[in-house]
C-alpha positions as CSV (number, residue, x, y, z in Angstrom):
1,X,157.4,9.8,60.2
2,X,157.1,10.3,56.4
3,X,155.4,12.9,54.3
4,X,153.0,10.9,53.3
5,X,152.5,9.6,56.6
6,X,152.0,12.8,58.2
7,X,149.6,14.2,55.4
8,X,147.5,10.8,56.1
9,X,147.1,11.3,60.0
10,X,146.3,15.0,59.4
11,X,143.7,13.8,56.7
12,X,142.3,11.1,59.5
13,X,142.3,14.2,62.2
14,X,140.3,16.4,59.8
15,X,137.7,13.9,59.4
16,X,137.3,13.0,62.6
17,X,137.2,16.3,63.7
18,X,134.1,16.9,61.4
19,X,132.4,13.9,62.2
20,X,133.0,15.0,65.5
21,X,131.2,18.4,64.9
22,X,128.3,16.8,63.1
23,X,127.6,14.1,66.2
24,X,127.9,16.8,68.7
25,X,125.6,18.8,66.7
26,X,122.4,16.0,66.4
27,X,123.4,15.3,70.0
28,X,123.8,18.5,71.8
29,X,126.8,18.3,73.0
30,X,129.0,20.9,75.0
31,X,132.3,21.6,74.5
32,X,133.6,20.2,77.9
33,X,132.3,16.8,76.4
34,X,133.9,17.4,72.9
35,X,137.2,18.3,75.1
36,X,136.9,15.0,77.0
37,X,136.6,12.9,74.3
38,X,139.7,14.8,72.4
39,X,141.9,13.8,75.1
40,X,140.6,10.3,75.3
41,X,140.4,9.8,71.8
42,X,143.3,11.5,69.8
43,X,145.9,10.2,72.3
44,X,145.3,7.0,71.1
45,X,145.5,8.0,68.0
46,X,148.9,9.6,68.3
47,X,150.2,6.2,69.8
48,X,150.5,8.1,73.1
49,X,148.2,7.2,76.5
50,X,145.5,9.5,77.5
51,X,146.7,10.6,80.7
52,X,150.2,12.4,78.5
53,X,147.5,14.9,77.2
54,X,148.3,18.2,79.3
55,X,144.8,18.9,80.8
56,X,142.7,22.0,79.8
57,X,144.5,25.9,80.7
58,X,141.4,27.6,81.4
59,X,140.3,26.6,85.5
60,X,136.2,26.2,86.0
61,X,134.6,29.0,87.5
62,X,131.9,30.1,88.9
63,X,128.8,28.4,90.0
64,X,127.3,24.9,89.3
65,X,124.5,25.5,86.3
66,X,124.3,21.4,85.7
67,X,125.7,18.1,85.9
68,X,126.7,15.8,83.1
69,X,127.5,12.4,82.4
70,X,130.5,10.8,84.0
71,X,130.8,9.1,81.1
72,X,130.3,12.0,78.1
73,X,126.6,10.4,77.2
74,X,123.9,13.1,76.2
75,X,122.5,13.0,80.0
76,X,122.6,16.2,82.1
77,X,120.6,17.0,85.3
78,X,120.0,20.0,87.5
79,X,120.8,18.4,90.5
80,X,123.6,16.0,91.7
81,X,122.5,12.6,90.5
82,X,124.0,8.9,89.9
83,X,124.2,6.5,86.6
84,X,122.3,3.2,87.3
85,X,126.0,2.1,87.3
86,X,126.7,3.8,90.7
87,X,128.5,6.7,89.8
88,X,128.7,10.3,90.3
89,X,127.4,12.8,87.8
90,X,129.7,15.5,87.2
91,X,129.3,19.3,87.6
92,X,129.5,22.0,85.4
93,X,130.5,25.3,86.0
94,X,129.5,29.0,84.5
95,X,132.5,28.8,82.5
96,X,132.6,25.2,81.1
97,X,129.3,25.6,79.3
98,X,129.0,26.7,75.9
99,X,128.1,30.8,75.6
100,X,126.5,31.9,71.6
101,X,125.2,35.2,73.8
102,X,127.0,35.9,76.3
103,X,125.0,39.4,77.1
104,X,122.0,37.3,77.2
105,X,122.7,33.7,78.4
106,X,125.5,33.3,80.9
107,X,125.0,33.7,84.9
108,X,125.8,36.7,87.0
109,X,126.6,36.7,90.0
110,X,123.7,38.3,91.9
111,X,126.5,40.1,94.5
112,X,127.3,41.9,91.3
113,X,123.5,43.6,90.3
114,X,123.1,42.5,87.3
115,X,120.3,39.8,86.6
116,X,120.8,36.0,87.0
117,X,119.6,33.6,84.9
118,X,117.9,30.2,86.6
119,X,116.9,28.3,83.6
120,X,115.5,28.0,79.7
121,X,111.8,28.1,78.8
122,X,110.7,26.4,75.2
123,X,110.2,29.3,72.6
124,X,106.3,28.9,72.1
125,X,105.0,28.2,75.4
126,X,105.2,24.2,75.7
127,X,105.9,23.1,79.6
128,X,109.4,22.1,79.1
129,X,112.5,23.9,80.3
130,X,116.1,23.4,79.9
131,X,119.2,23.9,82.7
132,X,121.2,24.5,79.4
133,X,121.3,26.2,75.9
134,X,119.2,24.3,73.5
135,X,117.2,23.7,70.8
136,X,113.6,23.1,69.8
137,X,112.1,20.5,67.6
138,X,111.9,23.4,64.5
139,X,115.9,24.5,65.8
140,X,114.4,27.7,67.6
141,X,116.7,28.4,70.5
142,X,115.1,28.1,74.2
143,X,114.6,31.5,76.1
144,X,116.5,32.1,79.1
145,X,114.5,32.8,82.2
146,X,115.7,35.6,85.0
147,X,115.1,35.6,88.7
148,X,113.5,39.1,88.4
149,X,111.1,37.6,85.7
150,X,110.0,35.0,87.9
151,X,109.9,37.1,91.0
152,X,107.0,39.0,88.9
153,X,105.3,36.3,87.2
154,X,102.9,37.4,84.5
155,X,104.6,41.0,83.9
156,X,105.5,41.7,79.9
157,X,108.8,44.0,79.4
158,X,108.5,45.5,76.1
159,X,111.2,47.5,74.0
160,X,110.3,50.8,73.1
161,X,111.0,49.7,69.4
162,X,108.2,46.8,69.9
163,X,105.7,49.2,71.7
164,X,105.8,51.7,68.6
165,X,105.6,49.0,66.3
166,X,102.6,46.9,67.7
167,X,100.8,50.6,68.3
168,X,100.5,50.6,71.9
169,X,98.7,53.7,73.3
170,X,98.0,54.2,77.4
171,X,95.5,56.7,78.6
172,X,95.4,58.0,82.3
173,X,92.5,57.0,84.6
174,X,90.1,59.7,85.4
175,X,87.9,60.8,88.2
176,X,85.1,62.6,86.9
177,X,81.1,62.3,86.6
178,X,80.0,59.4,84.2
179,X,77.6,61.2,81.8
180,X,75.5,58.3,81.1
181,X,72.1,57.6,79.2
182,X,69.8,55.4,78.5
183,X,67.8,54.9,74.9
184,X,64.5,52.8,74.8
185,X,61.6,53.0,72.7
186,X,58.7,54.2,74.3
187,X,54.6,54.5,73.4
188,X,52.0,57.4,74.2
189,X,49.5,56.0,76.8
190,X,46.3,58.1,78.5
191,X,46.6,59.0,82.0
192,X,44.5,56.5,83.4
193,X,44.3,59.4,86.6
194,X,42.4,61.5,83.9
195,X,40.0,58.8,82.4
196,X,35.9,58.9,83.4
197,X,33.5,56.5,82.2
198,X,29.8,57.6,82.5
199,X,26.9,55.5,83.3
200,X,23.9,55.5,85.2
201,X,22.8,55.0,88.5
202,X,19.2,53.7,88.1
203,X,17.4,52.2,84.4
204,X,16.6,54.6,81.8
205,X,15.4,55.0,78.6
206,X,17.6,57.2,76.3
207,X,15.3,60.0,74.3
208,X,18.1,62.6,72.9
209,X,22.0,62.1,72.3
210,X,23.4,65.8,71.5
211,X,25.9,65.7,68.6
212,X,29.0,64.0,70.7
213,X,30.6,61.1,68.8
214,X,34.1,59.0,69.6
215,X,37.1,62.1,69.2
216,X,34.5,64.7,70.1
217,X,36.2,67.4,72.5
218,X,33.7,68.2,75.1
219,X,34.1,70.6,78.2
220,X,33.0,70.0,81.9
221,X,29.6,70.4,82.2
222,X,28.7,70.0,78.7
223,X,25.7,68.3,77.4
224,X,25.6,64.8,76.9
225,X,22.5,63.0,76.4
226,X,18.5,63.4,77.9
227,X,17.0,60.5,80.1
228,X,14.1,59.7,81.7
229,X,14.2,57.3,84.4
230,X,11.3,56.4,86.6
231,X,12.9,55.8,89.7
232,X,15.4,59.5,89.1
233,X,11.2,61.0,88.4
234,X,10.1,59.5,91.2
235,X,12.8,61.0,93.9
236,X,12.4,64.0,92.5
237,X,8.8,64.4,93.5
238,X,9.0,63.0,96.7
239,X,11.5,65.7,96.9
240,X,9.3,68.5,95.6
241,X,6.6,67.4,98.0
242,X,9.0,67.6,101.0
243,X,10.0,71.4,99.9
244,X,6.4,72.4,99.6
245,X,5.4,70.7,103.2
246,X,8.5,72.3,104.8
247,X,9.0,69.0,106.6
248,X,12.6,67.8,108.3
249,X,12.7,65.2,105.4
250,X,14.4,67.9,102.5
251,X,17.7,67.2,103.4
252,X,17.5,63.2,102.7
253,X,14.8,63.5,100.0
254,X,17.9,66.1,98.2
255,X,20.4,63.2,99.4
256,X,18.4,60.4,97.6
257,X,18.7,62.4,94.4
258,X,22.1,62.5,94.6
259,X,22.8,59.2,95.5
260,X,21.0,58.1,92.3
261,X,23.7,60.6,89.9
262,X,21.4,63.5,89.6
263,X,24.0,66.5,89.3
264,X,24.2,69.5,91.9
265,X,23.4,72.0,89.3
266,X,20.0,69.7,88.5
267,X,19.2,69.7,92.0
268,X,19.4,73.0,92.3
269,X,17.2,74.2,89.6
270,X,14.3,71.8,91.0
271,X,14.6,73.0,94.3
272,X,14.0,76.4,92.7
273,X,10.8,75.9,91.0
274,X,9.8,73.4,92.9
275,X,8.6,71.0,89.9
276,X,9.3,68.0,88.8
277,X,11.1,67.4,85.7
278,X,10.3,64.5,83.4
279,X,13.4,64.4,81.8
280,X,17.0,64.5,83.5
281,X,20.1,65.9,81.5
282,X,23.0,63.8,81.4
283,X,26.1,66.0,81.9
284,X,29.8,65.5,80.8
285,X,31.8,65.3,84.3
286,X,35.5,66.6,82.6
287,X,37.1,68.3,79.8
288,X,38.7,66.0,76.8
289,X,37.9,63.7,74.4
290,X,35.3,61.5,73.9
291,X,37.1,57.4,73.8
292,X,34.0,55.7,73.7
293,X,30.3,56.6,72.9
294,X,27.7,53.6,73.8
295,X,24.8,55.6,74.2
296,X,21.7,55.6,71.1
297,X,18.8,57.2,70.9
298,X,15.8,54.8,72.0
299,X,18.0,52.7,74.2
300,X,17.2,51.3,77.4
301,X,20.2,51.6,79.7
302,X,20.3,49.7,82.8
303,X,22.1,50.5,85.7
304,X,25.8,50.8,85.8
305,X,25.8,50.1,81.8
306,X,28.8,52.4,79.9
307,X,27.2,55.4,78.4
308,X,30.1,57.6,77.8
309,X,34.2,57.3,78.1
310,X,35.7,61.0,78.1
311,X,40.1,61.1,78.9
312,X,41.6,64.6,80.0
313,X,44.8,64.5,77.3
314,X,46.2,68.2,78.5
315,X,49.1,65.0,80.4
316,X,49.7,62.1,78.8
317,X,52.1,59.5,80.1
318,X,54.9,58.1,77.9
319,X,55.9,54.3,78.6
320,X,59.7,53.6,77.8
321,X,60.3,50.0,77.9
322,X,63.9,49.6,79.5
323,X,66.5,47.0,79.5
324,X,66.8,45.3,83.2
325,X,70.9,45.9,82.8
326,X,70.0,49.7,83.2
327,X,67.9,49.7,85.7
328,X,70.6,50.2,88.7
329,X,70.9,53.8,87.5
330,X,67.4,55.0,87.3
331,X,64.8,56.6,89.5
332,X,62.1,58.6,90.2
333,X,62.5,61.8,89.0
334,X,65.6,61.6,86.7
335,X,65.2,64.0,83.5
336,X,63.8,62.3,79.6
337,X,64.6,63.7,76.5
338,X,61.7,62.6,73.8
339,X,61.4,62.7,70.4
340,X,58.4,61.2,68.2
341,X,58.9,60.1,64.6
342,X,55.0,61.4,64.1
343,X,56.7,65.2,65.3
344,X,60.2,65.6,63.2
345,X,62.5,68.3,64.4
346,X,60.6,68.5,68.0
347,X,62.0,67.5,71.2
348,X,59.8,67.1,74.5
349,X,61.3,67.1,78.2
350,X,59.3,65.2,80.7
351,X,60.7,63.4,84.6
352,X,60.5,59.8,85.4
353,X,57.3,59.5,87.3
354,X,57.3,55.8,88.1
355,X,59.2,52.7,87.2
356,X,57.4,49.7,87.6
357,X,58.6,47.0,89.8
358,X,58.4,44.2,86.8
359,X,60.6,43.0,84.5
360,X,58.8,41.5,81.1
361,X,59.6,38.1,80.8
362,X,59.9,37.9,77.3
363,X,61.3,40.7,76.6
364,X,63.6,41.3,79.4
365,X,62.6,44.5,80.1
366,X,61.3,46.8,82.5
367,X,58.3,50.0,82.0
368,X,58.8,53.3,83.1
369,X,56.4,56.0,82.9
370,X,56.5,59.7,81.8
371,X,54.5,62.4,82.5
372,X,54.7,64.4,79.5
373,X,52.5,68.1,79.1
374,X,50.2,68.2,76.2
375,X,48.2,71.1,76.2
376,X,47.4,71.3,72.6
377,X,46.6,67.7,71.8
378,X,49.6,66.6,69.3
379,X,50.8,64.2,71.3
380,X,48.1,61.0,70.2
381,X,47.7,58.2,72.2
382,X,50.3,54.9,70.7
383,X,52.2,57.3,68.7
384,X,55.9,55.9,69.0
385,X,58.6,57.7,70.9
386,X,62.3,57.5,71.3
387,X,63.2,58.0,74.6
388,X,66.4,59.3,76.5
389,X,66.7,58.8,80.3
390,X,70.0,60.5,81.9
391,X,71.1,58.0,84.7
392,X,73.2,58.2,87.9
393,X,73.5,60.7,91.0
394,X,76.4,62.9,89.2
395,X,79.2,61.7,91.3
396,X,82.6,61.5,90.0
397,X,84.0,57.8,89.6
398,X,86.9,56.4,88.4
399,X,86.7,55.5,84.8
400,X,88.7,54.1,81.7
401,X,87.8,53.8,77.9
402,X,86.2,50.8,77.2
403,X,88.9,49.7,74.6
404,X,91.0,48.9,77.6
405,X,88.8,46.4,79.2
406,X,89.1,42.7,78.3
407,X,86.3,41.0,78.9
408,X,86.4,37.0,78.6
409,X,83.3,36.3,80.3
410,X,84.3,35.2,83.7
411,X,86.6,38.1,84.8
412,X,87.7,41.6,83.6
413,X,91.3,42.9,82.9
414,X,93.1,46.0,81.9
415,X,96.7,46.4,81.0
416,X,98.2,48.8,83.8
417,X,101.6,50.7,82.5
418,X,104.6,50.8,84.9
419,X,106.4,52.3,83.1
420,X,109.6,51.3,81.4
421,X,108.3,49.3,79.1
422,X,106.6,47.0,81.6
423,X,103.2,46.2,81.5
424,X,100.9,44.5,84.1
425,X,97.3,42.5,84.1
426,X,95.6,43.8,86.7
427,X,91.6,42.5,87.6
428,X,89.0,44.7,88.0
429,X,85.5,44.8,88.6
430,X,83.0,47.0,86.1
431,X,80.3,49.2,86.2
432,X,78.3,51.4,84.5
433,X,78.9,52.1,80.6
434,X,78.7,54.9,78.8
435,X,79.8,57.7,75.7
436,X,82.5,54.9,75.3
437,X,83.5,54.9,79.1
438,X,83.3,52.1,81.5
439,X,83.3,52.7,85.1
440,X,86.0,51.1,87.5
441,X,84.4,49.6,90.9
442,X,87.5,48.0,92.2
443,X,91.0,47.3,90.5
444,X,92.9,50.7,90.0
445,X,92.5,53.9,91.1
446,X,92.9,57.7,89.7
447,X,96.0,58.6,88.3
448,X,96.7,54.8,86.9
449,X,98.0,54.8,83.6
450,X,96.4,52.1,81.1
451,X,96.9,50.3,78.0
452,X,94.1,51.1,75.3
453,X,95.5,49.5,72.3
454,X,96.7,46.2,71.6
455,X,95.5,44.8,75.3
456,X,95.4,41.3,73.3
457,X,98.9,41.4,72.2
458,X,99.8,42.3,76.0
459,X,97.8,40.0,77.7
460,X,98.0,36.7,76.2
461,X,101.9,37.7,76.7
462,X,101.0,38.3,80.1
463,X,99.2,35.0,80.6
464,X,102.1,32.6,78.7
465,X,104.4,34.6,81.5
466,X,102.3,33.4,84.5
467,X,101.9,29.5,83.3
468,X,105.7,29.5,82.6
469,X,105.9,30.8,86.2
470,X,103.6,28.0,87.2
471,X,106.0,25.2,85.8
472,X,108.6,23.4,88.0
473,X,111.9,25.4,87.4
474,X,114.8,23.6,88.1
475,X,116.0,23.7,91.3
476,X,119.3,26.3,92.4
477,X,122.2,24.2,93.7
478,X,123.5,25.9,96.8
């Protein structure tokens, strides 16, 4: 052959060659199919038959990842398979198959220890795998799955580069007492225990009312008003006459009078000078302030009418309305902290006395009552308060800082650290909250170490793990 002849076929080779490159590149093609279509193809070009080419040096090893085409079309499979034509897909081994990584990509032999790889996953999550190397719609490359990494579906692995750049922190699960409180806003309300109204027994008219007026202090004993009732005037001579006649009747003549609200103390003093009074002196029963004052001078009061309304305020009671979502850790007796806006700089401590078994239903919440000491009267009745309940027995449960919870609503996670870089989704079930602590019911245990920053980053990792693990792999040929 000439010169020119020869510098015309290797011009002809050349572009062939590149055209070549460029179809096997839009078609993903291996090299074993760019091989047999060399030794198909350049034979003929060389005026020679295809069967003179000397066949490839390097003999196929290792297992069966795929099959191809008989026929060197873009068709593979993952198991043994036929064209419509009738024939045989052929296999590829570990060593036929193109390798960019070959740390990362090609099979090991599990005999050997090291990991084996089963199959490619698509790099942002879609449900489509590969048996071989390839490439994404955007020309990302696909990931290669492990059989360790599906043995553990939903795991992350992270590099300790990774874990300093993404600021992962972990923080060890504790065993301690969860100091926790509750704040609601509370009211000053009378002891209803300590509350008296006064009224008569019988009709009356009213002649005197001493200086008492609504917010008057008055002691037991003290005072209140002057009567004169006809029916009071008229037991209290049929009880004179009985004392004078020394007949058995004393005893229930003394009885009537006190049936109709005469006091002891008035009783008394008639039996002792045996006279009867016209007028009867209305007394005040307790010690505390006057609420209510009905009675006027001139009035004709009728029986059971509201004269006089006198509260005891040396206790008052202090009603906290709490949320129903801390009721579980509440009961009688539990220590309150108080504070009043009305009394800056002052703080009261009072027990829970009673929690009432109803829940508002507006307002979602349920009233729990205070006994609070006020011997000096500061405390007013519907002054505001700001109340503090400590909750809980003072046992020690496990707990974790709330930044490591997820919470999506339907279920609860934390990040549990294996160590190694590995990291875990684990379920658990919550309790009480508090001073940025969340108690763990069920899930993990003391001692567990946790993720507290960048849960998200870790768990939506987690969770494109576990639906790649969910897909149909490809099947192992034996």
């Amino acid at each position: 052959m000439s010169v020119f002849g020869k510098l015309v076929l290797i011009g002809v080779v050349g572009g062939a060659a590149g055209w070549a490159g460029l179809a096997a590149g839009v078609k993903g093609w291996t090299p074993a199919m760019l091989a047999n279509v060399a030794q198909t193809q350049f034979p003929a070009l060389m005026g020679r038959q295809a069967e003179a080419m000397p066949a490839a040096t390097r003999t196929p090893t290792g297992p069966v990842i795929y099959y191809r085409h008989p026929d060197g079309l873009a068709e593979w499979s993952a198991a043994s398979t036929e064209t419509a034509d009738g024939k045989s897909f052929l296999p590829v081994l570990a060593n036929e198959d193109v390798s960019f990584d070959p740390e990362a990509i090609t099979p090991l032999e599990a005999e050997s220890g090291e990991r084996t790889l089963l199959y490619y996953r698509h790099p942002m999550g879609l449900p489509d795998t590969s048996p071989v190397p390839k490439l994404d719609s955007m020309g990302m490359d696909y990931l290669p799955v492990y059989a360790d990494e599906v043995s553990d579906a939903g795991s992350v692995t992270v590099s300790p580069g990774k874990l300093q750049r993404t600021g992962v922190r972990t923080s060890i699960a504790v065993f301690d007492p969860m100091a926790t409180t509750v704040r609601a806003p509370g009211i000053v309300a009378l002891d209803d225990r300590r509350v008296s109204v006064i009224s008569l027994r019988a009709d009356a008219f009213i002649e005197e009312v001493e200086d008492v007026t609504t917010g008057s202090i008055v002691e037991a004993g003290e005072p209140l008003a002057m009567l004169y009732s006809p029916e009071v005037v008229a037991a209290a001579a049929q009880y004179v006459s009985d004392l004078r006649g020394g007949e058995g009747r004393v005893e229930g003549s003394r009885q009537r009078l006190a049936n109709l609200g005469v006091p002891a103390a008035v009783i008394d003093k008639i039996a002792a000078e045996r006279r009867t009074p016209v007028q009867i002196t209305l007394m005040a029963p307790r010690s505390g302030v006057v609420l209510e004052r009905m009675a006027v001078e001139g009035m004709m009061s009728e029986a059971g009418e509201t004269l006089f309304r006198i509260a005891d305020t040396s206790v008052v009671w202090v009603m906290a309305d709490v949320p129903e979502s801390a009721l579980a850790g509440l009961s009688d007796g539990n220590a309150a902290t108080i504070t009043f806006p009305g009394l800056p700089g002052e703080t009261f401590s009072g027990l829970i006395d009673k929690i009432y078994p109803e829940v508002d239903m507006q307002t979602r919440t349920a009233r729990v009552r205070i006994d609070l000491s006020n011997p000096e009267g500061r405390l007013l009745v519907n002054m505001f308060a700001d109340v503090v309940l400590a909750t809980g027995d003072g046992a020690p449960v496990v707990q974790v800082p709330e930044t490591a919870v997820i919470d999506t609503g339907d279920r609860q996670v934390v990040i549990r650290d294996m160590g190694e870089g590995k990291f875990v989704p684990q379920d658990v079930v919550l309790g009480r909250q508090a001073a940025g602590m969340v108690e763990i019911l069920e899930g993990i245990v003391e001692g567990d170490r946790i993720v507290t920053t960048s849960t998200f980053l870790i768990d939506a990792e987690s969770n494109l793990n576990a639906a790649l693990a969910a897909l149909t792999a490809p099947e192992a040929v034996e």
